[in-house]
Structures are given as structure tokens and as C-alpha cells.
TORDO-26262 format. One record per atom (N, C-alpha, C): x negated, y, z; residue in three letters. Coordinates in steps of 0.05 Angstrom, whole numbers, padded with zeros to 5 digits, always signed. Layout:
% residues N
XYZAla...
% end
This chain:
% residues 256
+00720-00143+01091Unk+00710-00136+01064Unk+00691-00158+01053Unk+00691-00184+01063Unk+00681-00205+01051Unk+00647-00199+01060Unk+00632-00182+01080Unk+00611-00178+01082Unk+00609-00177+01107Unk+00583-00197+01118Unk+00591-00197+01147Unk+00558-00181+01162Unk+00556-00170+01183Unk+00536-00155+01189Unk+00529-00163+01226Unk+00514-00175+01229Unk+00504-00183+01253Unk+00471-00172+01266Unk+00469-00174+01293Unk+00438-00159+01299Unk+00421-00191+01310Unk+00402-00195+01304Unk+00388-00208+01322Unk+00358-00187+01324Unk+00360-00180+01356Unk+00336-00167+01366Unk+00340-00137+01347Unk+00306-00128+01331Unk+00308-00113+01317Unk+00319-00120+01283Unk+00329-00133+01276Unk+00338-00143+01254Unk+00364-00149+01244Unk+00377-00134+01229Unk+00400-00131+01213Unk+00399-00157+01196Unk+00422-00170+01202Unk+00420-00193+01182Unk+00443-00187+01165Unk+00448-00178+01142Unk+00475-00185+01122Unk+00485-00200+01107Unk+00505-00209+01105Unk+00521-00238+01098Unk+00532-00229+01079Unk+00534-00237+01056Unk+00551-00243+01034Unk+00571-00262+01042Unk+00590-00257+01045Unk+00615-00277+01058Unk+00637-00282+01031Unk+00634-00293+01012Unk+00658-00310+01000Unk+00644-00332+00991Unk+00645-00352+01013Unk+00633-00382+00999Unk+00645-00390+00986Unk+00683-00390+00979Unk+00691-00405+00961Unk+00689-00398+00942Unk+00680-00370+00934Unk+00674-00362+00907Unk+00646-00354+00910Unk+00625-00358+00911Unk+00594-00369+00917Unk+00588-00334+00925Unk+00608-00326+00937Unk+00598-00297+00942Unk+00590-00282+00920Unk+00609-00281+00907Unk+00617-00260+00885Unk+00618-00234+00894Unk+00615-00216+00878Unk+00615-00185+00889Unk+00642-00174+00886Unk+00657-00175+00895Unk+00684-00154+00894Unk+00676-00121+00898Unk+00694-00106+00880Unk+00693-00083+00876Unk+00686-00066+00913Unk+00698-00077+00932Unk+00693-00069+00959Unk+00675-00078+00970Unk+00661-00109+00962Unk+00644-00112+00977Unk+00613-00093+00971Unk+00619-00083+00942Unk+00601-00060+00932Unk+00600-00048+00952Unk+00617-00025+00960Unk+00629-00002+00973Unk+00612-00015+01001Unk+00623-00034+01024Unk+00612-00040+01038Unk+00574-00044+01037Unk+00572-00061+01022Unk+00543-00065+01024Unk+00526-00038+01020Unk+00533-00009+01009Unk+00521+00008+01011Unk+00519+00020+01035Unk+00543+00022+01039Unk+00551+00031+01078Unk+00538+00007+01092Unk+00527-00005+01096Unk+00510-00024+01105Unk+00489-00011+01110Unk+00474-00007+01085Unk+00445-00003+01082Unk+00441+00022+01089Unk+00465+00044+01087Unk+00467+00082+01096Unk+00461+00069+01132Unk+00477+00053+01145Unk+00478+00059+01169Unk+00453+00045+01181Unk+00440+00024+01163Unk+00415+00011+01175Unk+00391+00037+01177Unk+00397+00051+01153Unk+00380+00075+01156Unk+00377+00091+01175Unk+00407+00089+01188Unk+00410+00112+01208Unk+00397+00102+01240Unk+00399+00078+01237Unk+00390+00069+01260Unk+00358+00055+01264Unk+00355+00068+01290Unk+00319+00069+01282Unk+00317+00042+01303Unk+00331+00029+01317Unk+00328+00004+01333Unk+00325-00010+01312Unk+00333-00016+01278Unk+00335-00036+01265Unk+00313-00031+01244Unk+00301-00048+01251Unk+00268-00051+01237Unk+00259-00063+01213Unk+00278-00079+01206Unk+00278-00089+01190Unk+00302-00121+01174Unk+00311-00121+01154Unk+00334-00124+01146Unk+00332-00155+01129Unk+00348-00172+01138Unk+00352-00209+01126Unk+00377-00199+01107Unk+00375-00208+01079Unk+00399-00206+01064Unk+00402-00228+01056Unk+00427-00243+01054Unk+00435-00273+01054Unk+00473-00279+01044Unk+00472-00308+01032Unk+00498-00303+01028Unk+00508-00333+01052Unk+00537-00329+01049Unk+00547-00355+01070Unk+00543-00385+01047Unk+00545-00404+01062Unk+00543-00425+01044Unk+00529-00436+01033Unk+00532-00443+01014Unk+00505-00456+00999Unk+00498-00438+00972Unk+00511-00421+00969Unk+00501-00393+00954Unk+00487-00371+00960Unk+00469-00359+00943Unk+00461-00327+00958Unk+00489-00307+00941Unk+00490-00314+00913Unk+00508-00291+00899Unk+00518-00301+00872Unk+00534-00304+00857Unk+00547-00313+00839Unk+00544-00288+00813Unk+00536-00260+00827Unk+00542-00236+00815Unk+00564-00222+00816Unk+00573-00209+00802Unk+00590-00199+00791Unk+00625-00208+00799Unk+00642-00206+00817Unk+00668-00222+00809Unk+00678-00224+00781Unk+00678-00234+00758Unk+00689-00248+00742Unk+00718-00234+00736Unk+00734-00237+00763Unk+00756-00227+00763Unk+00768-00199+00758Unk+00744-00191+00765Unk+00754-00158+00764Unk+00749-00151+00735Unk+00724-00164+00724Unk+00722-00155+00693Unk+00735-00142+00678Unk+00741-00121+00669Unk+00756-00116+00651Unk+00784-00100+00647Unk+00786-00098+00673Unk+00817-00090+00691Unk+00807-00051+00686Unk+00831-00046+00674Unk+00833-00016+00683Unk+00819-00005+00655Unk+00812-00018+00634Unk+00798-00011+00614Unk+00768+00009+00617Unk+00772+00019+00604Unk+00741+00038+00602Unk+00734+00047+00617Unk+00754+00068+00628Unk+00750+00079+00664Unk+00744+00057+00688Unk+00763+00035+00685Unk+00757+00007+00704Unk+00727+00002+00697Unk+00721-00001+00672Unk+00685-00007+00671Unk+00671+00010+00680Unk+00670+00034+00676Unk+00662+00054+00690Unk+00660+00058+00720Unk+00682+00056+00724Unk+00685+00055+00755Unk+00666+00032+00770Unk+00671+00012+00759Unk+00658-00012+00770Unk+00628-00014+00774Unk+00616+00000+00744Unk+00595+00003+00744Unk+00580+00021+00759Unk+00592+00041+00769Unk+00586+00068+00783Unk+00579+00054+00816Unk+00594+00031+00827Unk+00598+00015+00848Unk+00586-00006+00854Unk+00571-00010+00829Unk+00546-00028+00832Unk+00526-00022+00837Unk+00522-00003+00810Unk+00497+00019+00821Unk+00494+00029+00843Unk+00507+00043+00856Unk+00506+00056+00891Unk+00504+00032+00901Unk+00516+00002+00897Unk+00499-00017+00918Unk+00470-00015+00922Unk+00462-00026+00888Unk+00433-00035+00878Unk+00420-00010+00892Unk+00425+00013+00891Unk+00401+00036+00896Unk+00406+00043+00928Unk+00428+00040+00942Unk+00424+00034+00969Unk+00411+00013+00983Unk+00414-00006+00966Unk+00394-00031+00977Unk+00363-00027+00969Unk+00361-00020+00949Unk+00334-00009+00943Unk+00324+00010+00957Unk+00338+00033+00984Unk+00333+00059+00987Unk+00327+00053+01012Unk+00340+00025+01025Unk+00328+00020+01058Unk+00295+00029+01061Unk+00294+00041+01076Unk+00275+00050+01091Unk+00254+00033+01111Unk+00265+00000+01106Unk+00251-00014+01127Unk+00260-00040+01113Unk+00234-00052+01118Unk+00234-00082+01101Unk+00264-00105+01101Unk+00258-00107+01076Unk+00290-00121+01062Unk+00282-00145+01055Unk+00293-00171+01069Unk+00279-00199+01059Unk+00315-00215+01051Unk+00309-00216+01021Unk+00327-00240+01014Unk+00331-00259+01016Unk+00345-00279+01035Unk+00336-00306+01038Unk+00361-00317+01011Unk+00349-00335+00997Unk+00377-00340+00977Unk+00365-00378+00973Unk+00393-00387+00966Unk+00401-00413+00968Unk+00419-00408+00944Unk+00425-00439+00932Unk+00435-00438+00908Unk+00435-00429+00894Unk+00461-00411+00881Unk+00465-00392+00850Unk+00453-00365+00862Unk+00439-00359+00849Unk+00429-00327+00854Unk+00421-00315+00828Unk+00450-00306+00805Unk+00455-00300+00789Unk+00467-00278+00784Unk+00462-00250+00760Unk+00455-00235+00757Unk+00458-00208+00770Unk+00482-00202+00782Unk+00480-00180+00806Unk+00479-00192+00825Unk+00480-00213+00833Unk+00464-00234+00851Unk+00431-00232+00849Unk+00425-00234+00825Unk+00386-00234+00829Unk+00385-00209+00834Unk+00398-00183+00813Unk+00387-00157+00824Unk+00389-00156+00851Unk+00402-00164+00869Unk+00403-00151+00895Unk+00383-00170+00909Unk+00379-00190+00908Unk+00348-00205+00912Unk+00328-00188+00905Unk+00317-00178+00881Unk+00300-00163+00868Unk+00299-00136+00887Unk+00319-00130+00887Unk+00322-00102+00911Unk+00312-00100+00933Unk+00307-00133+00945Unk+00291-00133+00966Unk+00265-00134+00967Unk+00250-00130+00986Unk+00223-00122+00985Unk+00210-00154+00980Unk+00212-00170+00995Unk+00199-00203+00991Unk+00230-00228+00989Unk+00234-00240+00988Unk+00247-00256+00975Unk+00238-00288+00981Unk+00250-00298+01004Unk+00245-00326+01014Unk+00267-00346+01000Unk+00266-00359+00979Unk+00278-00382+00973Unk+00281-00402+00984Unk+00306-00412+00984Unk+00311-00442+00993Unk+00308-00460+00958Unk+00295-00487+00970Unk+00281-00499+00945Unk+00314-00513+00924Unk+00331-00504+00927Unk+00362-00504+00924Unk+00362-00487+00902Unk+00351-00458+00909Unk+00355-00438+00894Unk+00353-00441+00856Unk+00374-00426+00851Unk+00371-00423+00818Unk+00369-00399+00809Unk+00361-00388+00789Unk+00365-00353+00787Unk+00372-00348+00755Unk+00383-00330+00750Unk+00388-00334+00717Unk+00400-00304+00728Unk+00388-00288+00695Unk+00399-00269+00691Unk+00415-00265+00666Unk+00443-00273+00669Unk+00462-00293+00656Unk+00477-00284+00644Unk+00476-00250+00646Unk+00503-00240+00628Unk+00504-00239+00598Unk+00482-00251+00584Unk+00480-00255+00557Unk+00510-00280+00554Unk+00514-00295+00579Unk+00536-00322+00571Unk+00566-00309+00561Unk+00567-00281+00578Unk+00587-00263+00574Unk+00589-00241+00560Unk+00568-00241+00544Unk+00562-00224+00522Unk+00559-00190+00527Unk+00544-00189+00554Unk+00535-00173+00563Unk+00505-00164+00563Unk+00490-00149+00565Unk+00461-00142+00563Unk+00453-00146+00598Unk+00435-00141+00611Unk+00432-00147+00645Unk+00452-00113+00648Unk+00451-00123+00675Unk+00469-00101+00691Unk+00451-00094+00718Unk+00465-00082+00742Unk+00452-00081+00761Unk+00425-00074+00764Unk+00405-00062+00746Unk+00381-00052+00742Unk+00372-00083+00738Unk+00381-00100+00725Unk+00359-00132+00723Unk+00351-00131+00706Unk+00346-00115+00690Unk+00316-00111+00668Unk+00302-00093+00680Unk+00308-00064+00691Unk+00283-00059+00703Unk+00271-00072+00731Unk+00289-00092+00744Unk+00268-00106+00768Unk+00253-00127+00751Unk+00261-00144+00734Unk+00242-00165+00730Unk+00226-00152+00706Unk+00223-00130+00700Unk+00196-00121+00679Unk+00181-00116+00698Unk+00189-00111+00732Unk+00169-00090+00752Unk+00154-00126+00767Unk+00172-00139+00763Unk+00167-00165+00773Unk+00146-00179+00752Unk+00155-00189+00730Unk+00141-00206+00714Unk+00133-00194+00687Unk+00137-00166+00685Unk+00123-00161+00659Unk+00151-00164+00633Unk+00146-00148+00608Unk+00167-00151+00585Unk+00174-00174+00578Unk+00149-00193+00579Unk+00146-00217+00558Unk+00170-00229+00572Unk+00167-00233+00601Unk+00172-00257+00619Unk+00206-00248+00623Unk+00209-00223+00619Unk+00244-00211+00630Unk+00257-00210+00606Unk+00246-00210+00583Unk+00260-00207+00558Unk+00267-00241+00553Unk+00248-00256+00563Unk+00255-00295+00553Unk+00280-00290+00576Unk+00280-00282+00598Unk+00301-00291+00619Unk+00326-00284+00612Unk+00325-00256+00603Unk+00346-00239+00588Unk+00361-00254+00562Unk+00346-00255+00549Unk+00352-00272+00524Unk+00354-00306+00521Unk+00352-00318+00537Unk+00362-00341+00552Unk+00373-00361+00558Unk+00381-00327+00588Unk+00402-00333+00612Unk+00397-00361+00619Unk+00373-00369+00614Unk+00368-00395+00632Unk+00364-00389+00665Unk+00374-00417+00673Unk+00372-00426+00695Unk+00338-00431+00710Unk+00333-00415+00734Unk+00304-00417+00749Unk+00303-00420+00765Unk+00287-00453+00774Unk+00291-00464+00799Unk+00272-00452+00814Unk+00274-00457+00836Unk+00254-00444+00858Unk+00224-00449+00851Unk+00219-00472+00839Unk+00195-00477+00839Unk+00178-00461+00813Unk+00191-00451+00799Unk+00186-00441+00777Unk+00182-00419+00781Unk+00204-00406+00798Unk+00208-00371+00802Unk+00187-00371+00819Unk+00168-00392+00832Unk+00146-00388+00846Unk+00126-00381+00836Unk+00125-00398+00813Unk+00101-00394+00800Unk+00099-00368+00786Unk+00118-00358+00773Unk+00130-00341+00758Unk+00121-00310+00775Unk+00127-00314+00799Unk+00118-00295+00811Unk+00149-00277+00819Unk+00166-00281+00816Unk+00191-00283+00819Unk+00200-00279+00848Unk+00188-00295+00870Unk+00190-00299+00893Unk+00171-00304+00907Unk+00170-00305+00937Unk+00150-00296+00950Unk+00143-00323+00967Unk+00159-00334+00976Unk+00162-00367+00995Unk+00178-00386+00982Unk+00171-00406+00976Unk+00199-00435+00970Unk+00199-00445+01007Unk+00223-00453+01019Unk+00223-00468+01031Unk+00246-00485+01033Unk+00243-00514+01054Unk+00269-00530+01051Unk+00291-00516+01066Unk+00312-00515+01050Unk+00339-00513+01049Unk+00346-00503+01083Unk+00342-00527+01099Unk+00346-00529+01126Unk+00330-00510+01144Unk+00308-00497+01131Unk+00290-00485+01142Unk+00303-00448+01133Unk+00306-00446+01116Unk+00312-00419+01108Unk+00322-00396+01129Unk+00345-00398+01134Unk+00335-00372+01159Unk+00316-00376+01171Unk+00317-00397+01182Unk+00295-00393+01206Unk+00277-00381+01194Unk+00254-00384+01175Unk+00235-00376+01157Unk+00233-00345+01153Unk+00264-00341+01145Unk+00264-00314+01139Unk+00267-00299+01158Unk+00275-00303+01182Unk+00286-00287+01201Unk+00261-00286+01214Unk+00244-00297+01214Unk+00209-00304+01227Unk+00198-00283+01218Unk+00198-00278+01188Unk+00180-00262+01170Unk+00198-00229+01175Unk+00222-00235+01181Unk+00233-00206+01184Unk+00226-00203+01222Unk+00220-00211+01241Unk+00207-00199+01265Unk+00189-00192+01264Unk+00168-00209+01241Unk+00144-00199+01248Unk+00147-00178+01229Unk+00159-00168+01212Unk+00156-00146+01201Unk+00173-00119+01226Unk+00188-00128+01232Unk+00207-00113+01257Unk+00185-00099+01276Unk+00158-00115+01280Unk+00150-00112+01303Unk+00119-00088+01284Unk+00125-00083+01265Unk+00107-00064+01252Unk+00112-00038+01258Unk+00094-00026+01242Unk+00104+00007+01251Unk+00112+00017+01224Unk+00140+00019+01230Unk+00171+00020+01210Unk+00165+00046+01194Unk+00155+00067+01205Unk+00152+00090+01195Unk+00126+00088+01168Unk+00108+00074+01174Unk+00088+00073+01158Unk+00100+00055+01133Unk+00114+00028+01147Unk+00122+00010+01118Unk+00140+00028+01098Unk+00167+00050+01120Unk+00177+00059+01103Unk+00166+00079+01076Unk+00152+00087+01086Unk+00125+00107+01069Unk+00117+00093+01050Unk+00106+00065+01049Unk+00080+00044+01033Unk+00117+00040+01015Unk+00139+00035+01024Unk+00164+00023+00999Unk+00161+00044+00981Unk+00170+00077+00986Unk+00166+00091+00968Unk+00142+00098+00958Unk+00116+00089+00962Unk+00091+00096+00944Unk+00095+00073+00923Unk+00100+00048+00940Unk+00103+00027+00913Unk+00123+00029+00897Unk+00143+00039+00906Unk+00165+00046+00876Unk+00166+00064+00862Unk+00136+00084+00864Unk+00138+00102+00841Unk+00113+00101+00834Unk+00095+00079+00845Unk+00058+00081+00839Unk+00059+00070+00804Unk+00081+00061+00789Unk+00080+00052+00768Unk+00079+00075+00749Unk+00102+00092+00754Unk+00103+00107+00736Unk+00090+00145+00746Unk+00069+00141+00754Unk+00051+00159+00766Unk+00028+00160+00755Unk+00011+00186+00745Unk-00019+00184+00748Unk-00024+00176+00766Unk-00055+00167+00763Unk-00070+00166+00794Unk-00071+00206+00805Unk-00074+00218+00793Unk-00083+00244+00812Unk-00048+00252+00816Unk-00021+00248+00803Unk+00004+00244+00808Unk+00010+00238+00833Unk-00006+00214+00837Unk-00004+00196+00866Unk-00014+00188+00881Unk-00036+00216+00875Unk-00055+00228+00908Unk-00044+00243+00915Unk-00028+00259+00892Unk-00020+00284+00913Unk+00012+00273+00931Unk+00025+00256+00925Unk+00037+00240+00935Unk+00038+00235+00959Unk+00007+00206+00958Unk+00002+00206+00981Unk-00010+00220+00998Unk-00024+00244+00994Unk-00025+00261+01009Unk-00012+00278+01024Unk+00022+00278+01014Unk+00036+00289+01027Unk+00053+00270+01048Unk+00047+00244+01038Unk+00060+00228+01066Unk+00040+00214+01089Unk+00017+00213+01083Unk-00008+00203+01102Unk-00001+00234+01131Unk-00004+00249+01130Unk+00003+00276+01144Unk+00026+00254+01166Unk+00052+00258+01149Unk+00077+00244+01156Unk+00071+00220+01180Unk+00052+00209+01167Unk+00049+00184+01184Unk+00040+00186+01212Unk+00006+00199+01215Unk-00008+00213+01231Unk+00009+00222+01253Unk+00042+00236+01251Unk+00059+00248+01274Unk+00073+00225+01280Unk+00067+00206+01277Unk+00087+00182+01285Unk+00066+00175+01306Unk+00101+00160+01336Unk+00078+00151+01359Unk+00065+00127+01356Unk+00067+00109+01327Unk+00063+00086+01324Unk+00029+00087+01314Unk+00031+00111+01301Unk+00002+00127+01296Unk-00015+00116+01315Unk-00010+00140+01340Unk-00030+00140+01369Unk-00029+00119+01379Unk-00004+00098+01384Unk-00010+00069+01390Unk-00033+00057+01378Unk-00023+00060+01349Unk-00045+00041+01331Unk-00076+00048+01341Unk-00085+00069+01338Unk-00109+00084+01338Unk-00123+00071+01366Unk-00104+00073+01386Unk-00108+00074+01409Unk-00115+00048+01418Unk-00094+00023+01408Unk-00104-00003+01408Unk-00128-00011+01404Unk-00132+00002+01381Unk-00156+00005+01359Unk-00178+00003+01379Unk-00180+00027+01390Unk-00195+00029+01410Unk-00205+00023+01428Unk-00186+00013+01444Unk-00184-00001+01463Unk-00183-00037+01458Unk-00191-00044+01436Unk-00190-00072+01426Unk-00171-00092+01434Unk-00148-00083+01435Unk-00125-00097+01440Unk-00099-00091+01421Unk-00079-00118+01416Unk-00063-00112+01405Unk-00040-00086+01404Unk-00041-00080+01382Unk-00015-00055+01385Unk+00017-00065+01390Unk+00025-00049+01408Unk+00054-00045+01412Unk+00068-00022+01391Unk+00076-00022+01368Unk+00091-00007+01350Unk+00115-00010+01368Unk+00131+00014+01360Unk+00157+00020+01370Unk+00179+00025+01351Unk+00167+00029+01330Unk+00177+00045+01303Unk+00189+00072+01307Unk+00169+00092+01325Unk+00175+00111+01327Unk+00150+00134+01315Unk
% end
């Protein structure tokens, strides 16, 4: 299904696999990449998740090819299959690091955006580009880069569809690390152990406070967090922590 899925240690790494077409999204590789992120959930050994494409691409977007096929219902459909990617990738439960190289263009950046931090290779370009095809953004890429950079900054990108080199999307706030090209997994796969080696239960908690602390009162999102601090407290990563604490030595999390 053009998506490849490998373990190192506690860490799910997923591959966007069509380098000759810069890892375009085919209508299945949708389908797969959600079943991806359902079964990373299910499994509590995997702590945390590298998303990456083969090649010298992270994502091209969209296949091109399928565009249009099947008329209204075909758009529909298609769209329905994006979305359940974008919101399964957004729904992991345990830290999601994008490592992306080259084109990482428009259901290509949303699914970057979907991830929690986002390590660039200094290669990288980003454009949210469907204005070229006389489309408005797709894939939720107006609401990630308003949550990212604010109206001003997603409406110039939107309206555009320029090209953003790594060094820019740095500044921009866009991304989290530039590094060289040659270095990129390694980099990212570093930053996803040491997130692996956290206590999984708590980060999963801190993803959903941050994805709804926007559109929350503050007394909205006490009572919130009040109902997941409890949650945390029965976790044995809890009594580890506490206990280390105490004992002035590093914690062993288990992500249990």
C-alpha cells in the first residue's frame, strides 16, 4: 500500500513509500496510514511515533491522479479518506515527530502539522499549494497553520502557495529543528527515544489539553484538567516518578 511501517526499540517509524512520485497520497495509502495510527494506539510497547517519507521527499500531497475521477461522489469519497487520515494522525496518543526532506506540500504539510514537533531537513520546502489548482487548503491546512502561525501568517501562505524553505519555516515558527539533510533521522529518531522513554500516559493527556486549551475558558479547562490529573495519578509511571523524586534518582517510566 505504498506505506511502509517498521519498530526501532519503543518507536514506530512510518514511511511514506512512493519516491518516484515524491510520495503522493493515493486513495489507499489514506486508508492505510489511519490503520497505522489505530494500531499504534493499540499498542502500549510503542511510545512514541517518526513520520517520514522514502527519498528525498516527505509528501507531494494529494495524488494528482486520482483528482477528479468518479465525479462528485469520487470528491467526496476522497475527501472523507483524507480526513480519517489527518484526524487519526492527529488522535495518536503518543508523541508524533515529522521528520520531512524536500517537497512537503499541502496534504503533505497537513500531515507534518498533525505531528506534535516537526524536525526538518535544511532541503525541506513547504507550500500550502492548492491555490495552483484552484483549490482553497484541504486536509485541515488552514486550521493547523492559524493554530501554528496565527491568520495573518496562514492566510499569506494560503493565498500565495509560496514555497518555504526550512530556514524560514524556522523562523516562522512553522517547525521545531532545521538540520543537515544527512543528519535527519538520526536527529529525529534521538528526539523520538527520548520522548519513548517518558511517561506516555501523561504526554498522552498534555496532546489532548493542548488541542482543545484554544478553544476553552480557563474555568472550561480546569474542569478538564481536573478530570484527567486523577487519570494520571493511577498510572505506574505516577509512583515511579514520585518515587524517584524521592529517592533523588532518575526515573524509569514504563509507559504504564
Amino acid at each position: 500500500m505504498s506505506i511502509g511501517f517498521t519498530i526501532d526499540g519503543a518507536v514506530g517509524i512510518v514511511t511514506l513509500d512512493r519516491p518516484d512520485k515524491k510520495n503522493a497520497m493515493l486513495l489507499a495509502m489514506r486508508d492505510r496510514l489511519a490503520e497505522l495510527c489505530e494500531e499504534i494506539n493499540d499498542r502500549p510497547e510503542l511510545r512514541a511515533v517518526v513520520l517520514t517519507g522514502a527519498g528525498t521527499d516527505f509528501c507531494a500531497g494529494a495524488d494528482i491522479g486520482e483528482m477528479g475521477m468518479g465525479g462528485l461522489n469520487g470528491s467526496f469519497l476522497r475527501a472523507r479518506h483524507m480526513h480519517k487520515a489527518i484526524r487519526a494522525l492527529a488522535r495518536v496518543q503518543k508523541p508524533v515527530i515529522a521528520a520531512t526532506r524536500g517537497v512537503a506540500v499541502g496534504m503533505g504539510l497537513s500531515m507534518a502539522l498533525a505531528a506534535d514537533v516537526i524536525v526538518a531537513s535544511e532541503t525541506t520546502r513547504f507550500s500550502q499549494i492548492q491555490r495552483k489548482i484552484a483549490l482553497p487548503p484541504d486536509a485541515g491546512g488552514a486550521w493547523f497553520l492559524v493554530r501554528r502561525l496565527g491568520v495573518t501568517q496562514a492566510k499569506d501562505l494560503a493565498f500565495s502557495a509560496r514555497m518555504v524553505g526550512a530556514d524560514e519555516a524556522l523562523a516562522l515558527g512553522l517547525v521545531n529543528k532545521v538540520v543537515p539533510d544527512a543528519a535527519l533521522m538520526d536527529q529525529a529518531l534521538a528526539l523520538a527515544h527520548e520522548y519513548a522513554a517518558a511517561p506516555t500516559i501523561a504526554l498522552g493527556l498534555a496532546k489532548r489539553m493542548f488541542d482543545v486549551a484554544a478553544t476553552l475558558t480557563l474555568d472550561q479547562f480546569m474542569d478538564l484538567e481536573g478530570s484527567m490529573l486523577p487519570l494520571a495519578v493511577q498510572a505506574d509511571d505516577f509512583k515511579e516518578g514520585t518515587q524517584a523524586f524521592k529517592d533523588k534518582r532518575a526515573a524509569r517510566f514504563t509507559g504504564h
